[in-house]
TORKOL-4160 file (C-alpha; in steps of 0.2 Angstrom, whole numbers, padded with zeros to 4 digits, m for minus):
107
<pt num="1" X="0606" Y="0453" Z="0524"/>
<pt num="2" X="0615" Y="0466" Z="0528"/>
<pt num="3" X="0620" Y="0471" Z="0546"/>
<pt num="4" X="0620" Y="0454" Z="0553"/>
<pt num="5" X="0636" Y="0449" Z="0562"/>
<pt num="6" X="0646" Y="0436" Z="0552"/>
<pt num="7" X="0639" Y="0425" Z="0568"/>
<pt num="8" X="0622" Y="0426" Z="0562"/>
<pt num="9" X="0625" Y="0421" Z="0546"/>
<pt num="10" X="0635" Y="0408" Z="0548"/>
<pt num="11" X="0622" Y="0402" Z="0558"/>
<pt num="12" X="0609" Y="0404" Z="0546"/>
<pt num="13" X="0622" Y="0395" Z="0534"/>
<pt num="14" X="0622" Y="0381" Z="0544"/>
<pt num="15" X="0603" Y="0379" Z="0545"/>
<pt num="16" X="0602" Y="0379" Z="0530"/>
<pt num="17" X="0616" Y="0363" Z="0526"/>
<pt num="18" X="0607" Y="0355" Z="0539"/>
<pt num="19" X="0589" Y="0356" Z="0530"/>
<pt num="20" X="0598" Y="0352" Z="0513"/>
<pt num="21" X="0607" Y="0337" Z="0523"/>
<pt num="22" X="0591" Y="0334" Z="0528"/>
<pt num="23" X="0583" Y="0334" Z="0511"/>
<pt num="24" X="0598" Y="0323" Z="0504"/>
<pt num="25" X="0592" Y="0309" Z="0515"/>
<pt num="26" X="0576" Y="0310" Z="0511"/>
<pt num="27" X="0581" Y="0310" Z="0489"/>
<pt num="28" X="0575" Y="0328" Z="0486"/>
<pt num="29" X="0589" Y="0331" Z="0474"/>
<pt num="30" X="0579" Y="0346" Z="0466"/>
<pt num="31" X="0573" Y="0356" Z="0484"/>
<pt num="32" X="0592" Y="0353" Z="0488"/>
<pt num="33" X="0598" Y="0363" Z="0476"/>
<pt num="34" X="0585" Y="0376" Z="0475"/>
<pt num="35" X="0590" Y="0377" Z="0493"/>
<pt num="36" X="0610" Y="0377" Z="0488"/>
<pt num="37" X="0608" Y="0393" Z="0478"/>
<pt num="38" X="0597" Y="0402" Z="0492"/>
<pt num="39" X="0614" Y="0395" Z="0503"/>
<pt num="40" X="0624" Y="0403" Z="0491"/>
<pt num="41" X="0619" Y="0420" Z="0493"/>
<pt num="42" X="0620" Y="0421" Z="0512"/>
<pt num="43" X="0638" Y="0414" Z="0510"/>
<pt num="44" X="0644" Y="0428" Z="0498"/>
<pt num="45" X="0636" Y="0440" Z="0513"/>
<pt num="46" X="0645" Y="0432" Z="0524"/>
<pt num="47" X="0661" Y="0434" Z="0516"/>
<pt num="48" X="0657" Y="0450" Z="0509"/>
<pt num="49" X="0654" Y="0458" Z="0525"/>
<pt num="50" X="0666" Y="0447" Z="0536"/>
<pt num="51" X="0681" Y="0454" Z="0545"/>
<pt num="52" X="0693" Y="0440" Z="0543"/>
<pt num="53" X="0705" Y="0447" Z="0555"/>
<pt num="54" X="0693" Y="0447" Z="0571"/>
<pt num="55" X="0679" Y="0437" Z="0565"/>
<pt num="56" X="0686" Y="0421" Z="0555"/>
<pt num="57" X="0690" Y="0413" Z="0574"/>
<pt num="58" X="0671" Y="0415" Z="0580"/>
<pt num="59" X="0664" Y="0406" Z="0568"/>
<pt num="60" X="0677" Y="0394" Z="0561"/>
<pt num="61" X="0665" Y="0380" Z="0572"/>
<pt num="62" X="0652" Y="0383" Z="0562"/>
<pt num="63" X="0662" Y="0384" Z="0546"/>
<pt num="64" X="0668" Y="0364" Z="0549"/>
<pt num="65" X="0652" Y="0361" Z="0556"/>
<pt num="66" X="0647" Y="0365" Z="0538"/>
<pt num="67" X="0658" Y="0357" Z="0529"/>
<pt num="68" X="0655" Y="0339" Z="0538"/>
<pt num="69" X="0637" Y="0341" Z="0533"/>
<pt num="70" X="0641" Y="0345" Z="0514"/>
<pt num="71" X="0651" Y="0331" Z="0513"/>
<pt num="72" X="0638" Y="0320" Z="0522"/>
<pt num="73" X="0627" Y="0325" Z="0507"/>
<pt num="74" X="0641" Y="0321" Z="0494"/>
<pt num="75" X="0642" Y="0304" Z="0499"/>
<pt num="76" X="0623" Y="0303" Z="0498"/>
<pt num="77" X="0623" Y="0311" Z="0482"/>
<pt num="78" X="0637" Y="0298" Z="0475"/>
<pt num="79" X="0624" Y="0284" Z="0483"/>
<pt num="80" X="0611" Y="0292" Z="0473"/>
<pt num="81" X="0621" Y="0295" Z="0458"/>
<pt num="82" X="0628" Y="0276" Z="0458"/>
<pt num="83" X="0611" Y="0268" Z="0459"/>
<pt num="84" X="0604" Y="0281" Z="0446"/>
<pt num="85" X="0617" Y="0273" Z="0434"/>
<pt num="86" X="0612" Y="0258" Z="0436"/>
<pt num="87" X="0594" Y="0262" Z="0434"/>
<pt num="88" X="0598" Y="0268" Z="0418"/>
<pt num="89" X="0610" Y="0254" Z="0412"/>
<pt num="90" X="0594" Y="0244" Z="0418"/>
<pt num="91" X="0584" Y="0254" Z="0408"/>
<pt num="92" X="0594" Y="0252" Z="0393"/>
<pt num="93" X="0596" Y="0232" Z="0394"/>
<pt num="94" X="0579" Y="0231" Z="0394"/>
<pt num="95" X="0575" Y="0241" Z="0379"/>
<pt num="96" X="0588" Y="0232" Z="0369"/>
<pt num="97" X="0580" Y="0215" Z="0375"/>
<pt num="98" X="0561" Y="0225" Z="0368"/>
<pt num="99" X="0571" Y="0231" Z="0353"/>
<pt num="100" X="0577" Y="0213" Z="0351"/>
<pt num="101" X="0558" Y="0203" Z="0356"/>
<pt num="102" X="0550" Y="0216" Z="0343"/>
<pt num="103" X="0562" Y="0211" Z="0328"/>
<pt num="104" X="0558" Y="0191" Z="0331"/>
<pt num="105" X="0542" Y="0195" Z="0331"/>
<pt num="106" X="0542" Y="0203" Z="0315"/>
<pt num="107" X="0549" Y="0187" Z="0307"/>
């Protein structure tokens, strides 16, 4: 991505946080961090090629604007992650209760 102004990539940054905020709501756990790594690149570009001096001012809007989506897809992911937990704690009562129904029957 070279010689594109740290303004257009911080907007390409930002779209993508928004179709990974967007993929968050939606579950997509896996496309959203396919999409993170593919993020992750452009970001390094960013700062690789940025001139913090003049630069750093222009975009900081986008920056924060970034920021407040990744940690609107936190909080989803901490939803997601809590309610995985107790699937799995839901999982595991109720192979313990078919762990226990097997052993009786075996009596």
């Amino acid at each position: 991505m070279k010689g594109f102004s740290a303004q257009q990539h911080a907007e390409h940054v930002l779209r993508l946080t928004r179709n990974m905020y967007a993929l968050a709501e939606e579950g997509d756990w896996e496309a959203f961090s396919l999409l993170e790594s593919k993020r992750q690149q452009v970001i390094t570009c960013l700062f690789d090629e940025l001139d913090v001096a003049t630069e750093l001012n222009q975009i900081a809007g986008l920056l924060n604007q970034v920021i407040e989506l990744d940690a609107a897809s936190i909080r989803l992911g901490e939803v997601e992650k809590k309610r995985m937990g107790i699937d799995i704690n839901t999982f595991k009562a109720r192979k313990q209760a078919a762990t226990v129904y097997q052993k009786m029957l075996n009596y």
